[in-house]
N, C-alpha and C positions, 0 to 999 in steps of 0.2 A: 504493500500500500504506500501511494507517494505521498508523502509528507512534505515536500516542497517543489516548488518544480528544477526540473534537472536540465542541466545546461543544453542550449540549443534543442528547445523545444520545437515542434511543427505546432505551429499556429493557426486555427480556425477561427475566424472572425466573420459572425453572427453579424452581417450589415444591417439588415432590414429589420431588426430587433434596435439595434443602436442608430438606426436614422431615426425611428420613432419620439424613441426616448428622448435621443437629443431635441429635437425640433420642437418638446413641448417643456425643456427642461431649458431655464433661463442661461446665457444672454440671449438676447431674441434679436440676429443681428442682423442690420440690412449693410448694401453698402452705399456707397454714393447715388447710384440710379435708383432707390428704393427698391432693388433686388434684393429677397430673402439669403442670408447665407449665415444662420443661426445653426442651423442641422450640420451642413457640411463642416460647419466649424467645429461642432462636439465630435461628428466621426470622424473625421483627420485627427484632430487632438488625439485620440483613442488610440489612435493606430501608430500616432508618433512614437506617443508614452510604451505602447507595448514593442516597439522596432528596440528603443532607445532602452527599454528596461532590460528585455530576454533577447535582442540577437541575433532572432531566429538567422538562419539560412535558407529555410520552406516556409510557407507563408501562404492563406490564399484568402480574400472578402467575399463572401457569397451573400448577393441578393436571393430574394425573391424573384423568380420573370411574372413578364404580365400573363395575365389570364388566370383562370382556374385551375385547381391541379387532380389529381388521380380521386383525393379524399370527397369531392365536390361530387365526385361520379358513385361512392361509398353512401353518402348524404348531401343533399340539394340541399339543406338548409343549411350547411359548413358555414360558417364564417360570412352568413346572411347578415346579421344583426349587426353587423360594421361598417360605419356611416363611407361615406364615400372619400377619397385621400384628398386633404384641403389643398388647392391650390398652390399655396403658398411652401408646400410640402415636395407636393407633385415637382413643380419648379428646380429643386435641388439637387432632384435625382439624378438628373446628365451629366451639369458640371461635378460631382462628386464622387461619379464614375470614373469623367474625366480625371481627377486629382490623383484619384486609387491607381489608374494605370500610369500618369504621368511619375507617380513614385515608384514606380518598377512592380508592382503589388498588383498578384496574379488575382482575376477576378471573377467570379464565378458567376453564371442566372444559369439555371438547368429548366427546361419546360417541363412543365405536368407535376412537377413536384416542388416543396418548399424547400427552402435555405436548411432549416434543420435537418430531411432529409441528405440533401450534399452533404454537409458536416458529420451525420452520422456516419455515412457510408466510407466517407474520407479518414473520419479516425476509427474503424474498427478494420481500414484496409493497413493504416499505420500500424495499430496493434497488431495486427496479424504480422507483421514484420518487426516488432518490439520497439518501436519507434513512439517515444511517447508524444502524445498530442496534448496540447493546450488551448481548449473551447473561450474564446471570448466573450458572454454573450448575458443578458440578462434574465432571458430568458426559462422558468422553474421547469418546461417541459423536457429539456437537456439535459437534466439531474439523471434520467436513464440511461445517458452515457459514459456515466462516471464506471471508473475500473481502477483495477491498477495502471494502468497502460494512460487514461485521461482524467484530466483536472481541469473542472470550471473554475474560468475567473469574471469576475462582475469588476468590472475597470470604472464604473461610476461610485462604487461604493471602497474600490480597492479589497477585495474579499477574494478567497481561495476556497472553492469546494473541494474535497476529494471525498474519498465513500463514505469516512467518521462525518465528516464534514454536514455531508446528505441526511446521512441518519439523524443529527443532531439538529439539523433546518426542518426538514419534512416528518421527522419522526416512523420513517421505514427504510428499508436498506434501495440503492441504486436501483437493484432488481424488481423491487417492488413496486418504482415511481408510477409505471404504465398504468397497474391496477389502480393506485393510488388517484392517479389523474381520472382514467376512467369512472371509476367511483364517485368524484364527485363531479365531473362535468369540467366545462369550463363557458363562463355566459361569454369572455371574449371574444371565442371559435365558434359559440353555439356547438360546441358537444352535450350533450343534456344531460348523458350520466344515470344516475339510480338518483328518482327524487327526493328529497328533502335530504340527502347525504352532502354533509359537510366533512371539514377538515379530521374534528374531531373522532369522526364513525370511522371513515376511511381509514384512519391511524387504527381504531381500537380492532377495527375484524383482521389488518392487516397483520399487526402483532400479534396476534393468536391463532392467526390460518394463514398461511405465507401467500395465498393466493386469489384470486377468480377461480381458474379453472379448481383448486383446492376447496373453494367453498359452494363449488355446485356439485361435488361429489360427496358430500354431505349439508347440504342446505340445512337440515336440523338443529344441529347441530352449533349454529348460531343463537339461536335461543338461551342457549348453557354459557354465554358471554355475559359480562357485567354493564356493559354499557345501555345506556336511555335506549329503549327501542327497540333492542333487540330480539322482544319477543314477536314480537309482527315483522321483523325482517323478514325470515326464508318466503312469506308469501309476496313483501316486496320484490323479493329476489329472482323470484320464479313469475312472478307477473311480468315484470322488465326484463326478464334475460335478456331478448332478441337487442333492446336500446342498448342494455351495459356491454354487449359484448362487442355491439358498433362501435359503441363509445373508445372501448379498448383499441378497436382497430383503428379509429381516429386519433387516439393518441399515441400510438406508436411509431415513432421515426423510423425511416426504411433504412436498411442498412446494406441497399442491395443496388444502391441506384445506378443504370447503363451509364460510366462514363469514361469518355476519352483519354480522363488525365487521370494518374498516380498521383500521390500521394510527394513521393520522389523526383515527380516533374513539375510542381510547384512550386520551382526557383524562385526567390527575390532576384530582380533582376536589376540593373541601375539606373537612376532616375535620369527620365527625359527632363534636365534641370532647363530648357528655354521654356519647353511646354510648362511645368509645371511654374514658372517665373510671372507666365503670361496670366494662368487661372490664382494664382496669388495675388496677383495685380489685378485683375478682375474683382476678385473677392473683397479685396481689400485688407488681405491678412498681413500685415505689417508686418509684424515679430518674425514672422514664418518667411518672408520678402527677407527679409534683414539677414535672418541666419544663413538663407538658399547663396545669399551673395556674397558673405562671406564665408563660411566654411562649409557650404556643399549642402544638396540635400540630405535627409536625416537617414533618408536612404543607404545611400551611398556612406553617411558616414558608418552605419554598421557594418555594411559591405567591406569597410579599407578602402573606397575609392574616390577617396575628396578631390584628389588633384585634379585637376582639366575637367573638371564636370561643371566648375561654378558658371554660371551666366557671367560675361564679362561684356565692360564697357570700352568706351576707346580713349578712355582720361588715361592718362600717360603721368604718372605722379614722378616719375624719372626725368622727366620736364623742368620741373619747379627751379626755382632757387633761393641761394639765398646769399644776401646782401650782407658781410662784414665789414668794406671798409667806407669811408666819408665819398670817396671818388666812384665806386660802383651805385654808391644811392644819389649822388648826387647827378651821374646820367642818367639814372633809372627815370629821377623826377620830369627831367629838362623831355625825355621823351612822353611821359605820360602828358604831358602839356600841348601834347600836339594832336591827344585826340578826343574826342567831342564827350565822352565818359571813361569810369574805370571803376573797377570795386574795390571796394574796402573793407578792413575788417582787423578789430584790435583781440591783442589776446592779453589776460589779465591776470590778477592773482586771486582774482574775487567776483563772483556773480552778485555781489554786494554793490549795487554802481556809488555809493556812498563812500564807500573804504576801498574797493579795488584801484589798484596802480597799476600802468602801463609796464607790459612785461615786451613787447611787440607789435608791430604792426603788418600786415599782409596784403598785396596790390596785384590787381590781375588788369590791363589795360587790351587783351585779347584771350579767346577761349587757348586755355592750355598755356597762358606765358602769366603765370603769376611769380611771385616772389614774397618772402620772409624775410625782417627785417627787426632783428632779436637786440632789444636794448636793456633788457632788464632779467637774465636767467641769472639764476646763481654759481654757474660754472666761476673760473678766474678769467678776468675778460685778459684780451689782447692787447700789446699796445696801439693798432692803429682801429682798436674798435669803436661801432658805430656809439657814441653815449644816445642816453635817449634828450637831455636838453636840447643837445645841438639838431638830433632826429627831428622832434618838434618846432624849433625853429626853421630847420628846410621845409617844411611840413604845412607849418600856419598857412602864409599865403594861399597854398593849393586846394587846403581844406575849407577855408573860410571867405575864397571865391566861387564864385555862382557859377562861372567855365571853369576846365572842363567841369561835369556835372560827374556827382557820385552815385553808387547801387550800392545798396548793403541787405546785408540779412539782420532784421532788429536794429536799425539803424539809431534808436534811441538810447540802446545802452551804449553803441558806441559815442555818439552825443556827450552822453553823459559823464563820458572818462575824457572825453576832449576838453569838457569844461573844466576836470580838474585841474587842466594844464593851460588853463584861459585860451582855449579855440573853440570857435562857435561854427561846428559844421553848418555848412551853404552846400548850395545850390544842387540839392537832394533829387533824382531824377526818379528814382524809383526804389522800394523796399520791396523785396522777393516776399517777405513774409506775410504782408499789407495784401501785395498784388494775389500773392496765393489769396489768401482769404475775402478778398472783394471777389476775385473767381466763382470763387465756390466758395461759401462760407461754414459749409458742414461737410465737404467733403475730402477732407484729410485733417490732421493736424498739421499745421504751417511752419514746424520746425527746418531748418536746413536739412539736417539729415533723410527726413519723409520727403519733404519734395524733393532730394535727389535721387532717390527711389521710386518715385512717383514718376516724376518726368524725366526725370533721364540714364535711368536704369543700372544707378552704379551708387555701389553699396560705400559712404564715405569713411572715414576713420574714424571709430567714435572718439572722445576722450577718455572713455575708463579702458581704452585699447592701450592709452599710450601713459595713462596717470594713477591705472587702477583703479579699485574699490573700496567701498566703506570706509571704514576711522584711516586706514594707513591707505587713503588716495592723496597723491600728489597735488600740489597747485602746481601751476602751469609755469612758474619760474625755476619750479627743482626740476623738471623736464628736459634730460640732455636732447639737444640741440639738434642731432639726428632723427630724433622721431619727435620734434616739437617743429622743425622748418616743414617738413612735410604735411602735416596735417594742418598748420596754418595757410601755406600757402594754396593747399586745398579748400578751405574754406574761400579765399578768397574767387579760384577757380570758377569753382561749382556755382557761387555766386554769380558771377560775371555769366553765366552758362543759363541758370536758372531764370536773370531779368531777361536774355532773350526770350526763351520761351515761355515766361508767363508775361510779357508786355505786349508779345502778338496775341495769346490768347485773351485778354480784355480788351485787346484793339478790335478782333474780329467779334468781339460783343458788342461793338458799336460805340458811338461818343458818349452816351448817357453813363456807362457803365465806365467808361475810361477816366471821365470826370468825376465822379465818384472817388476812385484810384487820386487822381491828380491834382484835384480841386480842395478834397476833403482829409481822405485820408491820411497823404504822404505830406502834407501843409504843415498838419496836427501836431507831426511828429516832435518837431522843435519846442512847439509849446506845451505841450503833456511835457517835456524834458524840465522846462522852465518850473512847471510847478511842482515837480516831484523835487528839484534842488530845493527850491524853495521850502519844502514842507509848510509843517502847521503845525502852531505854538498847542501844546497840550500841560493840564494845572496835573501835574502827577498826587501832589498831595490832595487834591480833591479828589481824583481816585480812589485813593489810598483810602479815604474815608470810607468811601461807596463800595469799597470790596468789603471791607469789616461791616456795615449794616446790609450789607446782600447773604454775606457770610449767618449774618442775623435770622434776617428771614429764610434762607436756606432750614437753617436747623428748625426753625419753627416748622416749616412746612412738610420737615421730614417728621416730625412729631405728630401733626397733623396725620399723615398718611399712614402712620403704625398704630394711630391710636383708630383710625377708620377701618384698616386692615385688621386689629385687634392680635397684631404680633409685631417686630421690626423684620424690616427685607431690605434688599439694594435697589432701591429706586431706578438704577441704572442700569439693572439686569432685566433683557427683557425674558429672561427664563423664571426670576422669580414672578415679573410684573405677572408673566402666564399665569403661573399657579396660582397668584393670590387674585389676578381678574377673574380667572376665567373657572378655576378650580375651588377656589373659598367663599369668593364670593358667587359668584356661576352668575357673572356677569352678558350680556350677550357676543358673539360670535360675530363681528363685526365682517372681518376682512382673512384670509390666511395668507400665511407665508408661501413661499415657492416648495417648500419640504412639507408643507401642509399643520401646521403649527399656528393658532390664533397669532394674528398679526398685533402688537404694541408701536405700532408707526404713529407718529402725530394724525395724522389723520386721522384715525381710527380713536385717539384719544378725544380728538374733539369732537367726531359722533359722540362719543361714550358720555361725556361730560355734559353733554346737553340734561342727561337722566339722571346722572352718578355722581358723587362728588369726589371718588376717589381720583380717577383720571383727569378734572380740574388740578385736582393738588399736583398730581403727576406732571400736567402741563403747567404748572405754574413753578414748579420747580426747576423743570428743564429749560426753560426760558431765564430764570436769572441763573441757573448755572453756566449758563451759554454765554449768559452776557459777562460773567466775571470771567470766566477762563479766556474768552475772547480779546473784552474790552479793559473792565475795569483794573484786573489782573498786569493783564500785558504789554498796554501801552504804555505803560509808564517805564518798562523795561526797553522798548522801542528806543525812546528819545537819543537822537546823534547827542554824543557828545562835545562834538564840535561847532554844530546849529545851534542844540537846545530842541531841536524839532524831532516830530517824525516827519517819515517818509513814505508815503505810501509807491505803489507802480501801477498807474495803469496800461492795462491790457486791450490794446485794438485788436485782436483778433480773435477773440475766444465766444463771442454771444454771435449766436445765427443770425441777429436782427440789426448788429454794427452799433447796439450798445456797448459804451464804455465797462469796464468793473476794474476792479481796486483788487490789488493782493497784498498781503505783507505790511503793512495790516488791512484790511475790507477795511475801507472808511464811508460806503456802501449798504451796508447791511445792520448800523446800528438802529435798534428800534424805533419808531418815532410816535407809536400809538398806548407804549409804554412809559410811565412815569419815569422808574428805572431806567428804560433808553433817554428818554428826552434828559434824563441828568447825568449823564454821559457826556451828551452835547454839549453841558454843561461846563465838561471839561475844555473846551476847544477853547483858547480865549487867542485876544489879538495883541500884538507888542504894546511898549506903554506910545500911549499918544492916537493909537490904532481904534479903530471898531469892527468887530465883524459885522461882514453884510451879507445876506443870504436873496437871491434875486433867482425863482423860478416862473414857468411857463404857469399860467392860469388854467388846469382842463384841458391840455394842449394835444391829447389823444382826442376826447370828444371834438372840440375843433377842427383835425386833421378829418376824423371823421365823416364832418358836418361839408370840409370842404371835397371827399372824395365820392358822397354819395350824392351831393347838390340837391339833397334833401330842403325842397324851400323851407318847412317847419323850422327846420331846425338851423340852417339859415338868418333863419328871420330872427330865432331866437338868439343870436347872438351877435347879430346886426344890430338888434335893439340892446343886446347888453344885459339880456333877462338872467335872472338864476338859473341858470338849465335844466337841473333837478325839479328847481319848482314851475318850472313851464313845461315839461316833458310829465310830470305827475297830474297838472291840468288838464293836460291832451287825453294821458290816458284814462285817469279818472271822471273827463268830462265835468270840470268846473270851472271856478275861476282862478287866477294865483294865487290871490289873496286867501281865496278858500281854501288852500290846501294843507291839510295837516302834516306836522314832523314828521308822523306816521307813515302819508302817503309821500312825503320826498324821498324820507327815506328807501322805499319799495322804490321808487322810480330813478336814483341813484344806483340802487342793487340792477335794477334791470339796462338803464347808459352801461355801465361798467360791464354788467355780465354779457352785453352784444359784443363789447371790445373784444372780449378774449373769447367769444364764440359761446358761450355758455348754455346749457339746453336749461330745458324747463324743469329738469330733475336738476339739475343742478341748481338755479335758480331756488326752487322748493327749497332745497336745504340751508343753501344760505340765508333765507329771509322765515326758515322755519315753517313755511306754509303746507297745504297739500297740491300735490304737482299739478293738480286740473288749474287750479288757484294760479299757480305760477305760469302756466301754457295761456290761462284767460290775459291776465297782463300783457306779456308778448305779444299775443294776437294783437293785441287793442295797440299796443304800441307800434306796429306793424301797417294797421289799417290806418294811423293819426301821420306816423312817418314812413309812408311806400317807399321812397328814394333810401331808405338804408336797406329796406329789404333786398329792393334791384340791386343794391351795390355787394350785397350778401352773396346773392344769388348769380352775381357775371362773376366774384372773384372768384367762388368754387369752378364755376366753370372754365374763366380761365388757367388757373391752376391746374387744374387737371389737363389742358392740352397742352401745357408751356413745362409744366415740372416746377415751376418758380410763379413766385408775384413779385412783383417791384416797388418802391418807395417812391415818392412824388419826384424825386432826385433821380431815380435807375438805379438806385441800390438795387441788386436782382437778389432776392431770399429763398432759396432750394426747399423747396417739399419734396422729400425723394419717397415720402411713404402716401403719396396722396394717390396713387393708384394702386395702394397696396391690397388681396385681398383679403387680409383682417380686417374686417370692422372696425373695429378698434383705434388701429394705425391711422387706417383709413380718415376716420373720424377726426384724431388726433390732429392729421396732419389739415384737414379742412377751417375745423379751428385755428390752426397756427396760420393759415391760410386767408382769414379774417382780418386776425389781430396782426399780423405779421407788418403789414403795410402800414400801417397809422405806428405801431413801437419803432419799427423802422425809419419811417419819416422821422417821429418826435427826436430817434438818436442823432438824425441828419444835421435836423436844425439847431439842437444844443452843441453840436461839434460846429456847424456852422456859426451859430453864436459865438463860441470859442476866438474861433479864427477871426472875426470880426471886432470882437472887445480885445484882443491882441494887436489887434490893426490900429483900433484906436487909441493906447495904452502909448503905443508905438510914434504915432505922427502927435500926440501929444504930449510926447514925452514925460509922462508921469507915473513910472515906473517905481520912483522913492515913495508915490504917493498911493496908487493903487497894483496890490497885486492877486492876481487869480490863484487861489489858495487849492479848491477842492471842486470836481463836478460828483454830483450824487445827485442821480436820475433825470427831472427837470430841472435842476437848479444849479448855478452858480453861487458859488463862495469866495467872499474876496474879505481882504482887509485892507482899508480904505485908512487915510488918514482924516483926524478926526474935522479938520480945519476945514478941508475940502467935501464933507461927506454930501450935503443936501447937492452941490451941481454936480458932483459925480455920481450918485444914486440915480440922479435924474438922467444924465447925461447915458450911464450904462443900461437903463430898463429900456433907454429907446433903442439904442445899438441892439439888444440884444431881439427886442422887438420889430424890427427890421431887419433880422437874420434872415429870414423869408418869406416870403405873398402869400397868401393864403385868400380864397374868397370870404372869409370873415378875419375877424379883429384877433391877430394873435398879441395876448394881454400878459408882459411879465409884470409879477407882484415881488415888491424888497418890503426886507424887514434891517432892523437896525440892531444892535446892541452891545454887550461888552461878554457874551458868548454865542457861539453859534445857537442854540438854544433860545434864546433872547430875540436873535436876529430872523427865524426861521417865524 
């Protein structure tokens, strides 16, 4: 008996059991075109893991084929009762063939019979040869192949059966499983079985009569058993023969199936590494891209045969160079000067743009002629080395002229270490990273390394290639110079390679989409630089306060919830929260997990809390521990030493919609609806002499709205300047303004808002707590008062669906890749975003457009000592204004930013004043 599996196993792998599984077992993956590729991602995974874990040499994937098989002609109702294969399913099967055989991985569909038939026949041809086999499969009806000779493995759960194994899961030996199955049916297959026989019977007649055929040779004989029932069994037994012994037959794998192949002739063979490069890239399997290009398929690496198999590009890193002495840089420069752009690119000791120091710089002025230019390693320099002062002095000029023009990848942090050395990069031509992501804004991550992978098919050097891992990785100054010039001046390369091909790809999108890229984007860059130097003054000692009475309330709340629970638990466990929601209190069943386990998600707590007060306290806990570990906690550990400030980064490429966000710390996401948050803000204050000011957009979604659906209602209502809540709850209420209750603005706030983001009537219902007839009545009525949002509801779904994308007032273009999906679900999801998509997108446009504008004026007014742009967080600007100046320039900025763009209604910014952000908002 095998007790573990033995080297260089033949391996059976169960496909059509693990496409299943996979497909409805989470991530649920699309890629860029909204092509499903959730399934083939868990079966490849599968298949890696088992290449990469056992070795094998023989190897084979059996499908299922189409059509019926032998059992179907046994019993017409076989496997009746199984809905039809979901589209979205169906879809995966080709490319995922494709993959299998592109890996060298022998592939099997046999007609008239299923996958576990092949597999049987395949390992009892093995055993018959002593050749032990290893079933992959999930499968409980394969438990009857177990022997010495075969061993299940369940690679989702990581488990090993062998015959102790079986006995101990099923509670009868290998030999038995058939009976076992047969006995009780199976409603998956529709095998029927002996009625009313479950798990438990099946076990009890089995362990006392080893068989079927054993217990129709004494049918009585059951009786004289211990188990429920079994004295009216033998006339169960003998009334059903004819069903249990079909049943038998249905569940027995054939071990006899006509085929062509051995066992012996199911080599792993070596991977078709282009083909498989191309369905990668299809897929959008990154990781798996990554490793194919640099050390070979996974195939081939168990084979031994990494060398000449990798997909290769035509980058020539034998090329490169690099610059040591003052006279090689100082031609290098006089020629870059002669041509119309070049790329750039610094390399540093810190991803910190606050504390990192120039360690080098990197210039490609044509594809394949770039160059390295090391002013800061820690080697012993030379004597006629380049220093980096005098680097930066040859340097200023070229950087900080408008010709020739630069390309970079994140051209902001390099900005931002120019500035440590007083150079104000100019005349900015293009950012690969901006351009990917105006491209496509969900269709890759916009790192250098992905898109040269992406588009130009060559796998770059990482840095943990050349600096290593975890606690003992290098900074990129202890990096000998050998494998620091090369992968710099790669960077700079692939760059220079990358603005070509993603500068024609937004060209051939047309102007609208280019000016987006040129106008907005790449403008930005400068000034998001400007204000992350800048930071923002934060009172730590008033934190400090606020973490100690948060810390307060914390403990109260936990006291709270063990005294409602009527024991102590971890708040923060959602395995305790389980047992004491779901199992002490037998609270209701809201939502499960993917593993099938009552869900403790916020969501699901704020259903719960509507009825309960346990999941209030739950929510109410988690909320300020969020906030002190985030905010009140941290930011006072933030503040530069040097400033006095933090700093936050933001991020142009990461929101589908071409909003801004904040990392390091979110200055974004503090609360504003909470006390606790709003005294946060509290924290923000302005230098002495200073005030904050805070100046956002009015309603500037409903607006954008009002102007894309030229709904006259709603138009008018804002041509006249009305409350909109309270003139949209008139309409739909049928009264006057004046007539209308908190009650009913409120409901007619909930319903503006929930068309923005697509919101149904059930959804509606539970926000305003109603019954969903109630909530569908409203819409309606708002619907029939305003028809122009409907229309405009009803062209974007449809255009979206023919285009793949909607666009912003600007040609920002926003990717729906799930909007022809056929889940529902997705589908839905994506029609929604579909809605909303274009008005958040707009509203990003014009606060970046504002931006650029109150820059512009900051600039030709030169009152820079006086006013500066501190923070954007969502609609609003944040500035600290000097106090002397504040009434004409409050005045002066609500117009500028108000004249960011036309809009057929009144786009209204509102400022507030004071001596915190808080104060001011």
């Amino acid at each position: 008996m095998a007790t573990s599996v033995p080297e260089n196993p033949f391996i059976l792998v169960d496909g059509s059991s693990y496409l299943f599984r996979a497909f409805h077992a989470p991530p649920h993956l699309t890629n860029s075109k909204g092509e499903p590729t959730g399934a083939i991602y868990g079966v490849v995974n599968m298949l890696r893991s088992l290449l990469k874990r056992y070795k094998p040499s023989h190897m084979a994937v059996v499908f299922d084929a189409k059509g019926k098989t032998f059992r179907s002609d046994i019993y017409q109702d076989y496997k009746a009762n199984r809905p039809p294969m979901p589209d979205d399913l169906r879809s995966q099967i080709k490319p995922l063939h494709d993959i299998v055989q592109a890996m060298g991985l022998p592939l099997l569909c046999i007609d008239d019979v299923e996958a576990d038939d092949v597999i049987g026949t395949l390992a009892r041809q093995a055993g018959d040869k002593g050749r032990f086999t290893l079933i992959s499969t999930g499968d409980k009806d394969m438990a009857q192949l177990v022997n010495e000779h075969v061993m299940l493995i369940n690679t989702m759960t990581d488990t090993l059966m062998d015959p102790e194994g079986v006995e101990k899961k099923f509670g009868v030996k290998p030999n038995q499983i058939i009976d076992y199955l047969a006995l009780m049916g199976d409603s998956s297959d529709n095998i029927p079985g002996l009625p009313k026989v479950g798990e438990k019977t099946a076990q009890a007649l089995l362990q006392s009569i080893p068989s079927i055929d054993a217990i129709y040779e004494n049918v009585d004989a059951v009786t004289e058993l211990s188990f429920r029932g079994a004295k009216s069994m033998p006339a169960k037994l003998n009334e059903y023969k004819e069903q249990l012994l079909m049943s038998r037959e249905l569940a027995t794998i054939k071990l006899d199936v006509a085929m062509d192949l051995q066992p012996e002739e199911l080599k792993i063979q070596t991977a078709d590494s282009e083909k498989l490069q191309e369905l990668y890239s299809r897929c959008e399997f990154r990781r798996w891209l990554d490793e194919l290009m640099e050390t070979g398929a996974a195939t081939n690496q168990v084979l031994g045969e990494t060398d000449g198999e990798k997909p290769t590009s035509d980058i020539n890193r034998d090329a490169y160079g690099v610059l040591m002495t003052e006279k090689e840089v100082s031609d290098y420069i006089t020629q870059l000067n002669k041509f119309d752009y070049f790329a750039f690119d610094t390399e540093t000791t810190s991803l910190n743009y606050m504390e990192a120091e120039l360690v080098g710089v990197s210039l490609a002025m044509a594809p394949g002629e770039a160059v390295y230019i090391p002013v800061g390693h820690d080697y012993m320099e030379a004597p006629d080395q380049v220093g980096r002062d005098w680097l930066l002095e040859q340097l200023k000029p070229l950087l900080e002229a408008e010709k020739p023009q630069k390309v970079g990848q994140n051209l902001k942090y390099d900005s931002h270490i120019l500035r440590r050395y007083k150079i104000r990069l100019a005349g900015i031509l293009n950012d690969t990273m901006l351009a990917s992501y105006v491209f496509n804004s969900v269709g890759s991550r916009h790192d250098m390394d992905t898109l040269s992978l992406h588009y130009l098919n060559h796998k770059t050097i990482s840095f943990e290639d050349i600096a290593g891992k975890g606690a003992k990785q290098l900074t990129f100054n202890q990096i000998a110079l050998e494998q620091a010039g090369p992968y710099a001046a790669e960077d700079a390369d692939i760059t220079y390679r990358l603005h070509d091909v993603l500068w024609n790809k937004v060209k051939e999108t047309g102007s609208e989409l280019q000016s987006v890229l040129t106008d907005i984007e790449v403008p930005l860059v400068p000034i998001l630089c400007d204000m992350e130097q800048y930071g923002v003054r934060i009172d730590a000692n008033l934190l400090g306060k606020q973490s100690q009475e948060i810390a307060e309330k914390l403990d109260a709340l936990e006291k709270k919830a063990f005294e409602i629970a009527g024991e102590e638990f971890n708040l923060g466990s959602p395995k305790q929260l389980q047992r004491i929601f779901f199992e002490k209190l037998e609270l209701p069943i809201v939502k499960k997990t993917p593993k099938g386990a009552p869900s403790t998600a916020e969501e699901v707590l704020h259903e719960l809390a509507h009825d309960y007060p346990l999941p209030d306290v739950i929510l109410q806990h988690r909320g300020l521990s969020k906030l002190k570990s985030t905010y009140t906690d941290k930011l006072p550990k933030m503040i530069n030493p040097d400033t006095g400030r933090v700093h936050t980064s933001y991020q142009q490429a990461v929101t589908a919609t071409g909003r801004l966000s904040s990392t390091d710390p979110n200055l974004q996401n503090i609360p504003i609806r909470t006390a606790e948050g709003r005294r946060v803000r509290q924290a923000f204050i302005p230098e002495q002499g200073y005030k904050i000011v805070a100046i956002d957009y009015s309603q500037i979604e409903l607006r954008i709205m009002a102007h894309l659906s030229q709904d006259e209602s709603l138009l008018k209502a804002f041509a006249e300047g009305l409350d909109i809540h309270r003139a949209t709850a008139a309409e739909v209420f049928g009264c006057k303004a004046d007539e209308v209750s908190n009650d009913q603005r409120r409901q007619a706030k909930a319903v503006n808002f929930g068309l923005i983001y697509g919101m149904s009537a059930f959804g509606l219902a539970r926000q305003l707590g109603i019954a969903r007839h109630e909530a569908q009545h409203y819409m309606d009525k708002y619907f029939e008062r305003f028809p122009g949002v409907l229309r405009y509801m009803e062209d974007t779904r449809k255009q979206a669906k023919e285009q793949g994308y909607v666009k912003t007032l600007f040609g920002r273009r926003l990717p729906l890749p799930d909007i022809k999906a056929s889940n529902g679900a997705r589908r839905k999801g994506a029609e929604r975003a579909a809605i909303n998509a274009p008005m958040q997108g707009t509203a990003a446009d014009i606060i970046k457009k504002a931006m650029l504008k109150v820059a512009d004026w900051i600039d030709s007014n030169n009152c820079q000592d006086d006013v500066r742009m501190l923070m954007q967080v969502h609609d609003e600007l944040v500035f600290e204004i000097k106090e002397s100046k504040l009434t004409d320039y409050i005045e002066q900025l609500t117009e500028v930013m108000e004249k960011a763009a036309s809009l057929d209604v009144p786009l209204i910014a509102e400022a507030g004043k004071g001596n915190n952000w808080d104060e001011a908002h």
